[in-house]
C-alpha positions in Angstrom: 22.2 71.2 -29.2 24.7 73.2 -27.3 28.1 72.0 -28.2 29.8 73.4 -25.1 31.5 70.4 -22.6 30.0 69.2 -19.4 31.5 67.7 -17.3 28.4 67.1 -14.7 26.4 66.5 -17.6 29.2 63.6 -18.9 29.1 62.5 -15.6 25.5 62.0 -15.2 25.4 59.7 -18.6 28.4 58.2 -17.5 26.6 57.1 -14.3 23.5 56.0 -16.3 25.2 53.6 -18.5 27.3 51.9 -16.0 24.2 51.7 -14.2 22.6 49.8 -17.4 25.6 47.4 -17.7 25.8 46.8 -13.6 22.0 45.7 -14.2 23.9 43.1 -16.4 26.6 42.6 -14.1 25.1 41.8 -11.0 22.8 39.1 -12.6 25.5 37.6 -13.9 27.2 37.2 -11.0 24.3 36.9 -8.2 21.8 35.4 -10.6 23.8 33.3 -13.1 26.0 32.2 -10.4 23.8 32.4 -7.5 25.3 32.5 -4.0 24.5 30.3 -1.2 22.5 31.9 1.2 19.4 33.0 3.0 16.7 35.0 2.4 15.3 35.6 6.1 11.8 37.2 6.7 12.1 36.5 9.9 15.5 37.3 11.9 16.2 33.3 13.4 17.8 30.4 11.0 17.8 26.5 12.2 20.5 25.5 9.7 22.7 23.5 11.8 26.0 22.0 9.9 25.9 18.2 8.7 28.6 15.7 9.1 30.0 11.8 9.1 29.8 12.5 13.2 26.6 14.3 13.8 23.3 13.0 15.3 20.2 13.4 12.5 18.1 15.2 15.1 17.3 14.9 18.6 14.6 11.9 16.8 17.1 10.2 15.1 19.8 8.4 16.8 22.1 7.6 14.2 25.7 8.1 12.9 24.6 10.4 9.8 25.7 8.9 7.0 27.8 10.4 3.9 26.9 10.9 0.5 28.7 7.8 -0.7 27.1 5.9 2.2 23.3 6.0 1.3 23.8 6.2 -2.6 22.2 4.1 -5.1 24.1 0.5 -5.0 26.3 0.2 -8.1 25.3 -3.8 -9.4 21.6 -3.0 -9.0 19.8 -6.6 -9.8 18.7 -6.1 -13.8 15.1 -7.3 -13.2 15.1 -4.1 -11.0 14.9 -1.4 -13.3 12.6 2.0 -13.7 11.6 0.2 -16.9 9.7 -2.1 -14.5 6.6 -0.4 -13.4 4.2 -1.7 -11.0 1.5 0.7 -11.0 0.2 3.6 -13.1 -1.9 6.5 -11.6 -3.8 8.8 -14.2 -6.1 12.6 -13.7 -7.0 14.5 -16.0 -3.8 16.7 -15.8 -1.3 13.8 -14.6 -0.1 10.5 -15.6 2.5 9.2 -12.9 4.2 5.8 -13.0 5.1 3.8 -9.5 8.2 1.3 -10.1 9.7 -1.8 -8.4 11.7 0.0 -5.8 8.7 2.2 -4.8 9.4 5.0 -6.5 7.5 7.5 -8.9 10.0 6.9 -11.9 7.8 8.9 -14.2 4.9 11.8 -13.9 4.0 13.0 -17.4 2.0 16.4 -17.4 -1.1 16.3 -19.7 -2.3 19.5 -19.7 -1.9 21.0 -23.4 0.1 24.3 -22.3 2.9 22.1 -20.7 3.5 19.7 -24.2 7.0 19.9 -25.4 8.0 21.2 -29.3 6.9 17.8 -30.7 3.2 17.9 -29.0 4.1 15.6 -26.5 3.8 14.8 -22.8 6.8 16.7 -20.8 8.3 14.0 -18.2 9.0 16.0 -15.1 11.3 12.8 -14.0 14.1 11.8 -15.9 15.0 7.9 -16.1 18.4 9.1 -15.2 17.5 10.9 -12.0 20.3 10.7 -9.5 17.1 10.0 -6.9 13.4 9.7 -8.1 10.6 10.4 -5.6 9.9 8.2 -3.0 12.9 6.4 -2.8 13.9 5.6 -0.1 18.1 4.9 1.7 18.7 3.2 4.5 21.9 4.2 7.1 23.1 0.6 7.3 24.6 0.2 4.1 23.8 -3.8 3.9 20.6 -2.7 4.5 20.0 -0.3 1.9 21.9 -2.5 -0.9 18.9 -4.8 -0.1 16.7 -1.9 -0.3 17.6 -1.6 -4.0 17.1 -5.4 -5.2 14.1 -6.4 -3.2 10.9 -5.6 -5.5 7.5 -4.1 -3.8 4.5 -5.1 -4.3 1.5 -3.0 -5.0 -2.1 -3.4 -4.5 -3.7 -1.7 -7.2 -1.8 -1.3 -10.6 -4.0 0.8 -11.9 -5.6 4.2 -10.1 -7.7 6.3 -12.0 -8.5 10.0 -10.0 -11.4 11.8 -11.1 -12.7 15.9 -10.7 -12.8 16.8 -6.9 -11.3 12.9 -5.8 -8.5 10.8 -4.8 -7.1 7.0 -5.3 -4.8 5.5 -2.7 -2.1 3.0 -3.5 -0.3 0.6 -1.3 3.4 -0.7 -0.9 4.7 -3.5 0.6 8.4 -4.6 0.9 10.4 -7.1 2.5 13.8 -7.2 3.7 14.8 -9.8 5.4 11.7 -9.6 7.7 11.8 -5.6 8.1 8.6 -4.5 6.5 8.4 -1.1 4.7 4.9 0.0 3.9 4.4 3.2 1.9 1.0 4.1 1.6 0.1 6.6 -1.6 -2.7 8.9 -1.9 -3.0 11.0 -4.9 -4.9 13.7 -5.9 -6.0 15.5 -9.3 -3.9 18.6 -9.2 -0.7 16.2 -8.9 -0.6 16.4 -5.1 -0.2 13.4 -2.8 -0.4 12.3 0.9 2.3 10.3 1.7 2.7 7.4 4.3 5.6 5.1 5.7 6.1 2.9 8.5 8.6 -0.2 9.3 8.3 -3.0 11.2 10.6 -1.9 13.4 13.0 1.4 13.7 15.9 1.5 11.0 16.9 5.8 10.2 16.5 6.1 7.1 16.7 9.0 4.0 13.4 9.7 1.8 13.6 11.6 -0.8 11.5 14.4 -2.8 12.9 13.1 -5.7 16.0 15.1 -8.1 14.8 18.2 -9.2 13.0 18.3 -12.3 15.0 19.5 -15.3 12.7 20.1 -18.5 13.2 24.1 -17.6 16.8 24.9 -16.9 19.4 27.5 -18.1 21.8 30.2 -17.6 18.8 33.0 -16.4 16.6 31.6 -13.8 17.8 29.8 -10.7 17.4 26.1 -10.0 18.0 23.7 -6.8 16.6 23.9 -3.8 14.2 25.8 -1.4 13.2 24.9 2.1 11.1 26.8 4.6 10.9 26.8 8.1 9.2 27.3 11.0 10.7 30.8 11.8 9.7 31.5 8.0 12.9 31.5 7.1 14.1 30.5 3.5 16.7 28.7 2.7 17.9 28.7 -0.9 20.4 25.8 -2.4 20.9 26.3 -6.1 22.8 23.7 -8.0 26.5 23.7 -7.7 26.6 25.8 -4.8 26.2 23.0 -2.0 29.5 21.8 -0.3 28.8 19.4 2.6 25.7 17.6 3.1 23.7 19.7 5.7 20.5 19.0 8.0 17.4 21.1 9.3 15.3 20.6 11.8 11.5 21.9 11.8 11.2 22.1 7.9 7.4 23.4 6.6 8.6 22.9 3.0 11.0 20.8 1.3 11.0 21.8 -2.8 13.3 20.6 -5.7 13.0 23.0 -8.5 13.9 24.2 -11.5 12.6 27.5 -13.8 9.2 26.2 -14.1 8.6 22.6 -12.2 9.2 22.0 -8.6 8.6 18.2 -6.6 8.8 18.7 -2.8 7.5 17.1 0.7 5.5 20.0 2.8 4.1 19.4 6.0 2.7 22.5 8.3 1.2 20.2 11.2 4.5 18.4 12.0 7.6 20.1 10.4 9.8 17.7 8.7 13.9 16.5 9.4 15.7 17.9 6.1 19.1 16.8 4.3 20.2 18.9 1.8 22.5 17.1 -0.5 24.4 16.9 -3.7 24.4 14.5 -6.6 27.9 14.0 -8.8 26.8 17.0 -11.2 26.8 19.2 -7.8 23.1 19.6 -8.1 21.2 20.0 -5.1 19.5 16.9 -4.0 16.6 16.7 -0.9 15.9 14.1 1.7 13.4 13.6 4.8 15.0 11.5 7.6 13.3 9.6 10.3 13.5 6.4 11.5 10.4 4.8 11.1 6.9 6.5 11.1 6.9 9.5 8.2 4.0 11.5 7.2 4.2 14.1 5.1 2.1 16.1 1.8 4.1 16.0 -1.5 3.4 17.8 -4.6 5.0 17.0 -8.4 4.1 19.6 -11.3 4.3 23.0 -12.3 4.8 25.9 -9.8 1.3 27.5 -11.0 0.2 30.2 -8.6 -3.3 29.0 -9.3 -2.8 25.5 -8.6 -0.3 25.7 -5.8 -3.2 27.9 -3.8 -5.5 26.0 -4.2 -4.1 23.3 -2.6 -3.0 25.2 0.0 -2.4 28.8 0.5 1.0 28.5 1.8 3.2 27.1 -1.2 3.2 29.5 -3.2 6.7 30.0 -1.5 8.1 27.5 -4.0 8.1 30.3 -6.6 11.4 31.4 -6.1 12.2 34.9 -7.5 15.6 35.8 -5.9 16.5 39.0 -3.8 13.5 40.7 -4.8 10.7 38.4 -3.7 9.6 41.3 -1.4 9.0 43.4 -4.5 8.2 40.8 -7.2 5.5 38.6 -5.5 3.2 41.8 -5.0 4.3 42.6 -8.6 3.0 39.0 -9.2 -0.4 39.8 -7.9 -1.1 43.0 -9.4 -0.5 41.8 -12.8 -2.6 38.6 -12.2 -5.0 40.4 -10.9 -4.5 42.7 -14.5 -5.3 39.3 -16.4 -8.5 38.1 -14.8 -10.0 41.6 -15.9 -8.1 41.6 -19.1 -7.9 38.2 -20.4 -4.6 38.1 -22.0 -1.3 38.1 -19.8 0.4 40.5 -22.8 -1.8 42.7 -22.3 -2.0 43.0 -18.9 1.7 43.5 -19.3 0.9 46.7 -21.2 -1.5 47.5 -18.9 1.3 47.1 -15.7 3.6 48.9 -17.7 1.7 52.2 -17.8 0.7 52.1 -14.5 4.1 52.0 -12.8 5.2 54.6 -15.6 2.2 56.5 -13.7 3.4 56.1 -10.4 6.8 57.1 -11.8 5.8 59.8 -13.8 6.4 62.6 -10.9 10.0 61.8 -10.5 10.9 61.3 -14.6 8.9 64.4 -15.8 10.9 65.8 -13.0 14.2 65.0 -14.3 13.1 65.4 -18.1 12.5 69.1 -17.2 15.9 69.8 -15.3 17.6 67.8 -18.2 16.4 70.4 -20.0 16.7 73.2 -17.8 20.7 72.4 -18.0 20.9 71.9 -21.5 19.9 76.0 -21.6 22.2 76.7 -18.8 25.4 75.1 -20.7 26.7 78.6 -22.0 26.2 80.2 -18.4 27.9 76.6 -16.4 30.9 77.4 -19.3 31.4 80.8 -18.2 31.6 79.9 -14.6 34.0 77.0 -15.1 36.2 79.7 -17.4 36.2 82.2 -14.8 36.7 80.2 -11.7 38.8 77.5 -12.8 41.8 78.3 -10.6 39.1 78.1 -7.7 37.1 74.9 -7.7 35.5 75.7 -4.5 34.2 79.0 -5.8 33.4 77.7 -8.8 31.1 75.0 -7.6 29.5 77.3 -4.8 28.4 79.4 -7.6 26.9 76.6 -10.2 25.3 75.2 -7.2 23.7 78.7 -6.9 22.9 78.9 -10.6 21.5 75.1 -10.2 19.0 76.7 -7.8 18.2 80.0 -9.2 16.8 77.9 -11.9 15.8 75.0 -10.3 17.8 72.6 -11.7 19.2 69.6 -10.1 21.8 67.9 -12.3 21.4 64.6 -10.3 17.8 64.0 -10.9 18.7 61.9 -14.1 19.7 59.1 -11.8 17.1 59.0 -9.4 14.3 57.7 -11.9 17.2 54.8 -13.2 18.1 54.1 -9.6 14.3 53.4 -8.5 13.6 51.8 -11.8 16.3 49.2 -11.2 14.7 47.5 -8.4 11.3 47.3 -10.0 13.3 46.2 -13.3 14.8 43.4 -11.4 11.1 42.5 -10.3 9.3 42.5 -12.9 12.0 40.5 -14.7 11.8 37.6 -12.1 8.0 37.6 -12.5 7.9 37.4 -16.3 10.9 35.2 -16.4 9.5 32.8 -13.8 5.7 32.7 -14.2 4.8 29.2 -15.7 2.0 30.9 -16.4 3.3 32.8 -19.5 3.6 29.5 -21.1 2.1 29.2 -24.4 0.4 32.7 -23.2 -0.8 34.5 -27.2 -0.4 38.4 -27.3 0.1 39.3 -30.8 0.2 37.7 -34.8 3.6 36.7 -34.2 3.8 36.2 -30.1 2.1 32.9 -29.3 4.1 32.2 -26.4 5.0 35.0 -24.0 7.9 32.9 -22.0 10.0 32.8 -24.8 12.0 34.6 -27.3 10.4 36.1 -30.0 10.9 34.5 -33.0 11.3 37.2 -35.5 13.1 39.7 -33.0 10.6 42.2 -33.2 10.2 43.4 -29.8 14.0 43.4 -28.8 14.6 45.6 -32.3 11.7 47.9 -31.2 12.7 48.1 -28.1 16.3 49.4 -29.8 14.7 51.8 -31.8 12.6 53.3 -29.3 16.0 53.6 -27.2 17.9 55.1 -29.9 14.9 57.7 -30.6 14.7 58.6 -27.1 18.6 58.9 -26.8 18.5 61.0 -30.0 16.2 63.3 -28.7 17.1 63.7 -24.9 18.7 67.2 -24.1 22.6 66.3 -23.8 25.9 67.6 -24.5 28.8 64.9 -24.9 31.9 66.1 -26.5 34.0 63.2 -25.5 35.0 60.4 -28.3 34.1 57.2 -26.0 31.6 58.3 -24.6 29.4 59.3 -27.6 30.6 55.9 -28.9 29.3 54.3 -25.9 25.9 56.1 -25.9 26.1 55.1 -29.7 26.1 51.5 -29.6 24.1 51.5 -26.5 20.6 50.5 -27.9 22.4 47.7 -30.1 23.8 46.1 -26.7 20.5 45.9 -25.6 18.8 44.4 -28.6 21.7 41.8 -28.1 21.3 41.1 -24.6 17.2 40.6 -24.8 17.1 38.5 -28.2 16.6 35.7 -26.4 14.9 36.8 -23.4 11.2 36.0 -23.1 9.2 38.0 -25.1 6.7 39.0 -22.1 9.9 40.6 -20.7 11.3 42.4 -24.1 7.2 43.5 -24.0 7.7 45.4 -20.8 10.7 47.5 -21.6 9.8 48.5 -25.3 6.6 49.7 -23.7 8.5 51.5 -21.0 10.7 52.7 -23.6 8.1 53.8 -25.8 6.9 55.5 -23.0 10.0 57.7 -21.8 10.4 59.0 -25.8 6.5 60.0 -25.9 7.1 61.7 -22.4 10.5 63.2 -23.6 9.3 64.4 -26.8 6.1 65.9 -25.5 8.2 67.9 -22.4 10.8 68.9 -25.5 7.8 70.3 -27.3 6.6 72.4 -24.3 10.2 74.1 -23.8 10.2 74.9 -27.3 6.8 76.6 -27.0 8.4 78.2 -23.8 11.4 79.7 -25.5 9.7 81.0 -28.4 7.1 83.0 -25.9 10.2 84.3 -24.3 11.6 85.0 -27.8 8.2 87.2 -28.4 8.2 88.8 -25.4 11.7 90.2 -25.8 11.1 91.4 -29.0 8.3 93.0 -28.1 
């Protein structure tokens, strides 16, 4: 290695790691601590600002009502509890509980894959929940304290949903002579059809229910999602809502979290939307009308599979963040991998080497000028040494030397500067596909979506770093940043030991990749200078 400084070449490694820890950075911030905001793909929003003065919609005549004004009452009577259930609807993949105030207080997932650490049935409902499906607040506040002491009553208390059928359950409530009649009808994949009517008009909130919370940290984004009719998406996660807010002409209404999502969705008659907050600042949902309300709901996990097939459309609900565009095709391909392959790691492998392939033109391009500069050190000295009272002259002649040799001393970036946008897919898809879950690659991986548990992949990952670091063409001469390029592969093995292991999979093959392309293009100038070496002899 030439021992000569420079500077371009410090400044290219420079740019490379703070490009690694930006990577780092920017999630934190924007992924972490997600923004408020849209994501548009289309140009038109309907988001419309909600407050104590504003009419629902042009619908709903009504004073719109506070947080603090359709809440649950405080001295709820005690025989009214989510203990109390009236009826109980069981699938093959779902067990959800109807209680006393007409509300799905619990929906258990059977399904193996979805059982918790101890074996058991995950409750996508907690008995907590600020507001549970169904529920439903009244505007008048007399009205709605009623709402929560008044018992329904059911007509079945028992529904059993076989393959390819349904089971419809009825509600009937009284308050004082206004009649509320929900009427129920379930389906085997955990999706319902959902009808209310009063006896006469009375505006009133409905709610999706509180977003589910079996699946929630510090990586993924949770709260809420609605689409419009513009095909607009709206994006609420938790802590980031101020005000209560309203939309008009909502397709799909979804509380989520990593892995779960309940929501209302209606694509014949768009539904009247409040977004909301509960006292933890998460995002909370509501449908407002005033009497009739018809919508489709859904409770479960946001499976690509199952969410298609009941309808094509809401597979919007899996939320990957800024680069949806990027990662739902990256989604698809790597599905697609897995119904040919059978096993989602190693259609992971297989994903990895094909976008190394599509890649490969611009890295073996910058592998070779790497290279090609690391031989041109002694010549970039002399020019520095001899024109370093002129930096103009100087850098007019290293940019002629650059092309004499066709060298390009920024080409190092390029591959890390396209590579970070599919990064930040393909870590959205593997952090947020359910369908990882309890996925087997290896002896020691039985469960792709999370860490793995003897830190074999993120040390691998390392060591293929370090490797590839330790044999890249490079000359660093300063102190800090040898130091930095040092301890570089240990940051990393820190920063993915608990990341999911389908995700550590992808970059140790990726890394493993770059050293096997590095070493074999270090091997071909070697055998290029010693046939230069021959011929000058000669």
């Amino acid at each position: 290695m030439n021992n000569q400084r420079d500077p371009k070449q410090q400044q290219r490694v420079i740019i490379a790691v703070a490009l690694s820890f930006l990577f780092f950075l920017i999630y934190s911030e924007f992924f972490m601590k997600p923004q408020v905001g849209d994501q548009n793909l289309s140009t038109n929003s309907t988001k419309s600002e909600f407050n104590a003065s504003q009419n629902l919609s042009e619908n709903v005549q009504n004073v719109a009502p506070t947080l603090n004004t359709f809440q649950q009452p405080q001295n709820l009577d005690s025989n009214l509890s989510s203990n109390k259930t009236l009826s109980v609807i069981k699938s093959k993949h779902f067990e959800a509980k109807i209680d006393d105030l007409g509300r799905i207080s619990s929906f258990k997932l059977l399904d193996s894959k979805y059982k918790d650490d101890k074996n058991e049935a995950i409750d996508l409902i907690a008995s907590n929940s600020y507001a549970k499906p169904l529920e439903i607040r009244f505007s008048d506040t007399s009205l709605n304290s009623l709402a929560f002491k008044v018992s329904y009553n059911a007509d079945k208390s028992e529904l059993f949903i076989d393959e390819n059928s349904s089971a419809t359950l009825n509600l009937v409530q009284n308050l004082n002579g206004l009649i509320v009649r929900k009427q129920i009808t379930f389906y085997e994949l955990g999706n319902y059809e959902l009808s209310v009517g009063l006896s006469s008009d009375a505006a009133y909130f409905i709610s999706t229910g509180s977003r589910p919370s079996v699946a929630v940290d510090n990586f993924t984004v949770h709260g809420a999602l609605l689409l419009d009719n513009e095909d607009t998406i709206h994006t609420y996660e938790d802590g980031d809502v101020d005000a209560d807010e309203s939309f008009n002409n909502i397709f799909v209404a979804s509380a989520f979290d990593r892995y779960y999502s309940t929501f209302f969705y209606s694509f014949d008659k768009p539904l009247n939307i409040v977004v909301s907050k509960d006292k933890e600042e998460n995002s909370v949902l509501f449908a407002h009308s005033q009497n009739e309300f018809k919508a489709k709901g859904y409770i479960g996990a946001k499976e690509h599979t199952t969410l298609r097939a009941i309808d094509e459309r809401l597979d919007v609900v899996v939320e990957y963040g800024w680069f949806t565009f990027i990662a739902k095709p990256m989604f698809d391909f790597l599905n697609f991998l897995y119904a040919y392959i059978g096993n989602w790691g190693w259609a992971i492998v297989v994903m990895t080497l094909i976008v190394r392939l599509v890649l490969f033109p611009l890295t073996y391009k910058s592998m070779i000028s790497m290279n090609k500069l690391k031989d041109l050190a002694p010549k970039m000295k002399d020019i520095r040494d001899k024109y370093k009272g002129d930096p103009q002259k100087m850098n007019l002649h290293m940019m002629e030397l650059y092309k004499k040799h066709g060298a390009n001393p920024m080409s190092g970036c390029l591959p890390i500067l396209l590579q970070i946008p599919l990064f930040f897919a393909i870590y959205r898809v593997l952090l947020n596909a359910i369908e990882l879950k309890g996925a087997y690659w290896a002896l020691w991986i039985n469960d792709l979506s999370v860490m793995d548990p003897y830190f074999i992949l993120p040390i691998l990952m390392g060591l293929t770093m370090f490797l590839q670091q330790h044999i890249t063409p490079m000359a660093i001469q300063d102190p800090l940043q040898a130091k930095i390029m040092k301890y570089l592969p240990l940051v990393f093995i820190i920063f993915f030991i608990t990341f999911p292991a389908g995700l550590t999979l992808y970059w140790f093959i990726n890394n493993l990749c770059s050293l096997i392309q590095q070493w074999v293009i270090n091997k071909l100038f070697e055998k290029e200078h010693k046939r230069k070496e021959s011929e000058e002899k000669k």
